[in-house]
C-alpha positions as CSV (number, residue, x, y, z in Angstrom):
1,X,0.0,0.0,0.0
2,X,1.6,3.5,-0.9
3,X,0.1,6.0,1.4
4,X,0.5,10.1,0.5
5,X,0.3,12.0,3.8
6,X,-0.3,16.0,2.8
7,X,2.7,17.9,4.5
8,X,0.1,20.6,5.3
9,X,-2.7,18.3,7.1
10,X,-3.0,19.1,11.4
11,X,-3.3,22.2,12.8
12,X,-2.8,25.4,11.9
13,X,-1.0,28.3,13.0
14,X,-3.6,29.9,14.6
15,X,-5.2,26.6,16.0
16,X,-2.1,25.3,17.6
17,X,-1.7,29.0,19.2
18,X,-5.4,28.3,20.9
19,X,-5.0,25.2,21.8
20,X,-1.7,25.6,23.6
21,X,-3.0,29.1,25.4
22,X,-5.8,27.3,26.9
23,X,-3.5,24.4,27.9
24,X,-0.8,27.1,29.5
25,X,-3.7,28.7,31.6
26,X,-4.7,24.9,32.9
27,X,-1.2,24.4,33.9
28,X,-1.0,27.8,36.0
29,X,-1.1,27.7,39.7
30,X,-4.7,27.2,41.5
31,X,-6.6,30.2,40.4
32,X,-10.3,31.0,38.9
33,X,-12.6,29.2,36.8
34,X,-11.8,28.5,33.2
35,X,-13.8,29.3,30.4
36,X,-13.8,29.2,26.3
37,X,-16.5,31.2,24.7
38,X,-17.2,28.0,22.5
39,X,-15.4,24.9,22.1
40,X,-11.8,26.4,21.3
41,X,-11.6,24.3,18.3
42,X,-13.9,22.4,16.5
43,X,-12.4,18.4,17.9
44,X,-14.6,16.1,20.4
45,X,-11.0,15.0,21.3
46,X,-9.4,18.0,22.3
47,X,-12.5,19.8,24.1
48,X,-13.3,16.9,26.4
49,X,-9.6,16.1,27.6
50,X,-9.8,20.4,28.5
51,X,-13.6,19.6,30.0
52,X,-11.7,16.9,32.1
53,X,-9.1,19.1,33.1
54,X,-12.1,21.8,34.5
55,X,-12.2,23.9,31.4
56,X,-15.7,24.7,30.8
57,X,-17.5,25.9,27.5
58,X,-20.0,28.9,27.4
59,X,-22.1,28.4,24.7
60,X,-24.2,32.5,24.6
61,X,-23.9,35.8,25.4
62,X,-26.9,34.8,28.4
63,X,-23.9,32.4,30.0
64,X,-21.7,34.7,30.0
65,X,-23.9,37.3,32.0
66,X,-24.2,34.8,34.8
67,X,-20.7,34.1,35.6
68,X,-19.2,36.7,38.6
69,X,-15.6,35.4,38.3
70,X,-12.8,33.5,35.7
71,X,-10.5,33.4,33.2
72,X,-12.8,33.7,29.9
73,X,-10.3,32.9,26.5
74,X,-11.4,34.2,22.9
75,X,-11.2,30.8,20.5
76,X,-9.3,31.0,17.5
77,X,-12.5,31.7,15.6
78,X,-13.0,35.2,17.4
79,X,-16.0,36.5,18.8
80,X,-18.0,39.6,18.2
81,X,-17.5,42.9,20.1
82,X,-20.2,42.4,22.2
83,X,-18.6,39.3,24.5
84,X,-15.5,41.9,25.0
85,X,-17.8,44.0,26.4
86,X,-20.3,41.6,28.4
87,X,-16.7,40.0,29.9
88,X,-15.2,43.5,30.8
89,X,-18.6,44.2,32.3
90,X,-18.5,41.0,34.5
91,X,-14.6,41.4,35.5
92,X,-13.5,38.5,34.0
93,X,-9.7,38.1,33.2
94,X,-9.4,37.8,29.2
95,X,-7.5,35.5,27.4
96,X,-7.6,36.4,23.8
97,X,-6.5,33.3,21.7
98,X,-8.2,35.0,18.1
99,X,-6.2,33.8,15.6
100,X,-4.4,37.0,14.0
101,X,-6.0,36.1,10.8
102,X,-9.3,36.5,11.7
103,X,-8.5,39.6,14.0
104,X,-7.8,41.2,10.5
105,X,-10.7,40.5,9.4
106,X,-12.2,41.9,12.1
107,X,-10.5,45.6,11.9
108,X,-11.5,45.3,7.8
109,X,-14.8,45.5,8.4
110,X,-14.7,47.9,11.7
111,X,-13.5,50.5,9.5
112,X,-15.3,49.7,6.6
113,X,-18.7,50.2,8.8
114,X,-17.2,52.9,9.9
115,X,-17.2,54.5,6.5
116,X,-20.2,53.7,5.6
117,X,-19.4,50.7,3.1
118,X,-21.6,47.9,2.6
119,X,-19.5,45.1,3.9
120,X,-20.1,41.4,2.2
121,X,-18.7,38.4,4.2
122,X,-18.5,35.6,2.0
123,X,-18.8,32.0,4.2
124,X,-20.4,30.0,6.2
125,X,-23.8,31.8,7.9
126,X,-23.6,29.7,10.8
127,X,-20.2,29.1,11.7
128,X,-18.7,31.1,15.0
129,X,-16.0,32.6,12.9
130,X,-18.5,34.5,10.6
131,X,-20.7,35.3,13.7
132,X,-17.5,36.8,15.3
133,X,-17.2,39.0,12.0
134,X,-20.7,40.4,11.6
135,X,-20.0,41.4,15.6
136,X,-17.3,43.8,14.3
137,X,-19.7,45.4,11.8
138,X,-21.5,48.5,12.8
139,X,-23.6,49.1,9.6
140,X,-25.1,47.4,6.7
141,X,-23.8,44.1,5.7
142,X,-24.7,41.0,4.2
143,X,-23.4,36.8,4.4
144,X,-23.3,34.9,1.3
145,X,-22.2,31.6,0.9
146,X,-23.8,30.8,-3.1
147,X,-23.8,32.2,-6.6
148,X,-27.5,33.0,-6.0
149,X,-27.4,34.9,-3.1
150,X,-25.0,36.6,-5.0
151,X,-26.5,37.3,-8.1
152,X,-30.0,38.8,-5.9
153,X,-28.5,40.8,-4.1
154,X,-29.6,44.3,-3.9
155,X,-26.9,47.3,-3.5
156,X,-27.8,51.1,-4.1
157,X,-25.9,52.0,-7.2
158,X,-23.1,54.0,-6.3
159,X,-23.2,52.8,-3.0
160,X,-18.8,51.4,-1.7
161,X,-18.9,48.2,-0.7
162,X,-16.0,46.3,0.6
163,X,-16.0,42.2,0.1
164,X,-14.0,39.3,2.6
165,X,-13.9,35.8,3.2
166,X,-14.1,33.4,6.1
167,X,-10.4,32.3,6.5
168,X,-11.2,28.7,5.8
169,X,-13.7,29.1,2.4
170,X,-13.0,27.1,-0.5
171,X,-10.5,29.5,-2.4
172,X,-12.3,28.5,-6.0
173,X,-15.3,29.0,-5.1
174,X,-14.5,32.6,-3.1
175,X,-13.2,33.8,-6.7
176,X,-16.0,32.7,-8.7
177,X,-18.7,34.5,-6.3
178,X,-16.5,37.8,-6.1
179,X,-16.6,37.5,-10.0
180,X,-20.3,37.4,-9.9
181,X,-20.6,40.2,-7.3
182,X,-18.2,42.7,-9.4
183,X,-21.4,42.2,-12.3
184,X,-23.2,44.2,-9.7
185,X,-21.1,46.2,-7.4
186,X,-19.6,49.4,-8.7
187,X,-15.5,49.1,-8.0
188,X,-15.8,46.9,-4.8
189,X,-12.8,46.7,-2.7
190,X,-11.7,42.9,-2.6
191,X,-9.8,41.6,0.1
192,X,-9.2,37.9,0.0
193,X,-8.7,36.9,4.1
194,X,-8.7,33.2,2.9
195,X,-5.6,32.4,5.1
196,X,-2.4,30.9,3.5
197,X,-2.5,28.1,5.3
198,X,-5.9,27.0,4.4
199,X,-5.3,27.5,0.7
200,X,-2.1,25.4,0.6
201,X,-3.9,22.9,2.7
202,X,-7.2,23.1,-0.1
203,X,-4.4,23.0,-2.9
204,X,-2.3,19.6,-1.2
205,X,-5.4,18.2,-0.6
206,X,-6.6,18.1,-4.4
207,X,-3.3,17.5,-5.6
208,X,-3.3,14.3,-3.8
209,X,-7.0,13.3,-4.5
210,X,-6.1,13.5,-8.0
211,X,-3.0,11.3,-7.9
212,X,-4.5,8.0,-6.1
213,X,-7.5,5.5,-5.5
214,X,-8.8,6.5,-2.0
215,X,-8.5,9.4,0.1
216,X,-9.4,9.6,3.8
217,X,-9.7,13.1,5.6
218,X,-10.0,13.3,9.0
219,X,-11.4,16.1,11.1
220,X,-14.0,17.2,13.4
221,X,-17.9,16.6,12.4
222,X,-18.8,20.2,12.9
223,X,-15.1,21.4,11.2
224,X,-15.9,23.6,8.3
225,X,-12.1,23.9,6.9
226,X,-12.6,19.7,6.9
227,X,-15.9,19.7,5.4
228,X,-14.5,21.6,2.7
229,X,-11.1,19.9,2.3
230,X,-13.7,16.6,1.9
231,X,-15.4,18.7,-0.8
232,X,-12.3,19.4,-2.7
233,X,-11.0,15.4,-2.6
234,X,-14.3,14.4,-3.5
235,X,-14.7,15.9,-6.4
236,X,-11.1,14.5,-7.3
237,X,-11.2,11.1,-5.7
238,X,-14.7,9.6,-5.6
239,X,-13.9,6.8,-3.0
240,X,-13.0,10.1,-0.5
241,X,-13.9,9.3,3.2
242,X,-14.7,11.6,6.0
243,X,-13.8,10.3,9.5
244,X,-13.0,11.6,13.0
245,X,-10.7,9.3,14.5
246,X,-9.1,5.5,13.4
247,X,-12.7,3.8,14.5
248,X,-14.5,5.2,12.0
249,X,-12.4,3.6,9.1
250,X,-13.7,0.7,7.7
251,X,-11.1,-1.9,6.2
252,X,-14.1,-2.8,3.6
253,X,-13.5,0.4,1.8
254,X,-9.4,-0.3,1.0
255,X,-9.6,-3.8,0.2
256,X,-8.7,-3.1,-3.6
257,X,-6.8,-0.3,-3.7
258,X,-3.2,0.6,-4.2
259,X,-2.5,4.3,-3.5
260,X,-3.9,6.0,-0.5
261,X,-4.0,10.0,0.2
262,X,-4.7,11.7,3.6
263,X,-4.9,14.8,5.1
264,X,-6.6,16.4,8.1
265,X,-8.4,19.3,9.0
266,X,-6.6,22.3,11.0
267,X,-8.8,20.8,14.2
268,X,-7.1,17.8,13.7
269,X,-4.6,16.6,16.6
270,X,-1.4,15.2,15.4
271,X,-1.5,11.8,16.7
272,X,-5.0,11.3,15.5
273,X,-3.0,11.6,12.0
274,X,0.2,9.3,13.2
275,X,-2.3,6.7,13.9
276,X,-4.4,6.7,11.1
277,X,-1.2,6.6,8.5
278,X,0.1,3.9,10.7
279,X,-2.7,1.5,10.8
280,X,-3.3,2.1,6.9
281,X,0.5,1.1,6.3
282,X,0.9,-1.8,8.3
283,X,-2.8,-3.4,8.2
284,X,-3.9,-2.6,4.2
């Protein structure tokens, strides 16, 4: 069996940076309560070895409100202005683990709103990271995630309007809707915030698909970088198979196959990777 690990699969810069800050303030003398506004990242793994270790997860802004003492850390996905200002209203010591990515992000569209643009966030509706971004924006603004939403959407002619990305969107996919939103916007000021890291890990990924029989990607169920990476390989490798950890991979799936690809998420643990690239080499 010839396996093809990506070089780029595990966590990221701004994951690693997260995870190790809330691991750092576990390790500190006996002090307050810790919190994460969220899971920090998005791994079963991870969060419930830090839930063991006393870290606890606020899920809302209502949560927050309650608690009269702590250590509250700022995930890598950021958070909207309104939880700095609920957690400075509460006293609670702040941790902020944003990825510096994403804090970009966040000033682009603070000044933006500040000057009256009409700021487009192309991603995910749902995902915390977007959420944290349409915090930071103070006046009209708009998610979009297809080529529909972008072809009805209604602008005032003449009005400036200033277009960014969730860090982990699918890079192709980012340039095609920008290309449909330039049909309607008058001179829109573009700023790709798809981070580096992602696209070289979306760019590996479909490199490999393309090259062998099977491809497994692991990551988090609720990891939208990992979704998308599964995306990308599926539509170069059509025996692609999504999994969180070595016990969801099923030997029936590799029994014919001579080349196998993987890669992981930016959620994704490193020794979930070691032991998935292990059992494939020695037990396919």
């Amino acid at each position: 069996m010839e396996v093809k690990l990506a070089k780029t699969a595990g966590f990221c810069f701004g994951v690693k940076r997260a995870v190790d800050t809330v691991y750092n303030q576990v390790k500190q003398p006996k002090q307050l309560p810790i919190y994460t506004f969220g899971p920090i990242i998005h791994n079963e793994e991870v969060t419930s070895d830090l839930e063991q270790k006393g870290v606890k997860i606020i899920h809302s802004e209502d949560e927050l409100e309650e608690l009269e003492q702590g250590t509250l850390i700022i995930r890598s996905h950021g958070v909207g202005r309104r939880i700095y200002e609920i957690a400075e209203s509460r006293n609670l010591y702040m941790v902020d683990a944003t990825c510096p990515f994403v804090k970009k992000i966040h000033k682009i569209v603070k000044e933006a709103s500040e000057k009256g643009d009409f700021v487009i966030i192309i991603g995910s509706r749902e995902h915390p990271e977007v959420q944290g971004i349409c915090g930071w924006c103070s006046g009209d603004y708009t998610v979009i995630s297809t080529e529909k939403e972008a072809a009805t959407l209604s602008i005032s002619e003449g009005r400036k309007v200033t277009i960014v990305s969730q860090t982990t969107f699918n890079l192709v996919k980012f340039k095609y809707l920008v290309a449909v939103l330039e049909k309607i916007c008058y001179n829109p000021y573009i700023v790709n915030t798809i981070c580096n890291a992602t696209q070289e890990r979306q760019a590996e990924a479909g490199e490999i698909a393309s090259s062998v029989e099977a491809m497994i990607v692991i990551g988090g169920k609720n990891s939208s970088n990992t979704q998308k990476l599964y995306e990308i390989c599926k539509k170069e490798c059509g025996n692609t198979y999504y999994i969180q950890t070595l016990k969801d991979l099923s030997a029936q799936n590799f029994q014919t196959v001579c080349t196998v690809g993987i890669t992981a998420g930016a959620s994704t643990p490193k020794h979930i990777i070691e032991e998935v690239q292990l059992h494939v080499r020695t037990n396919f």
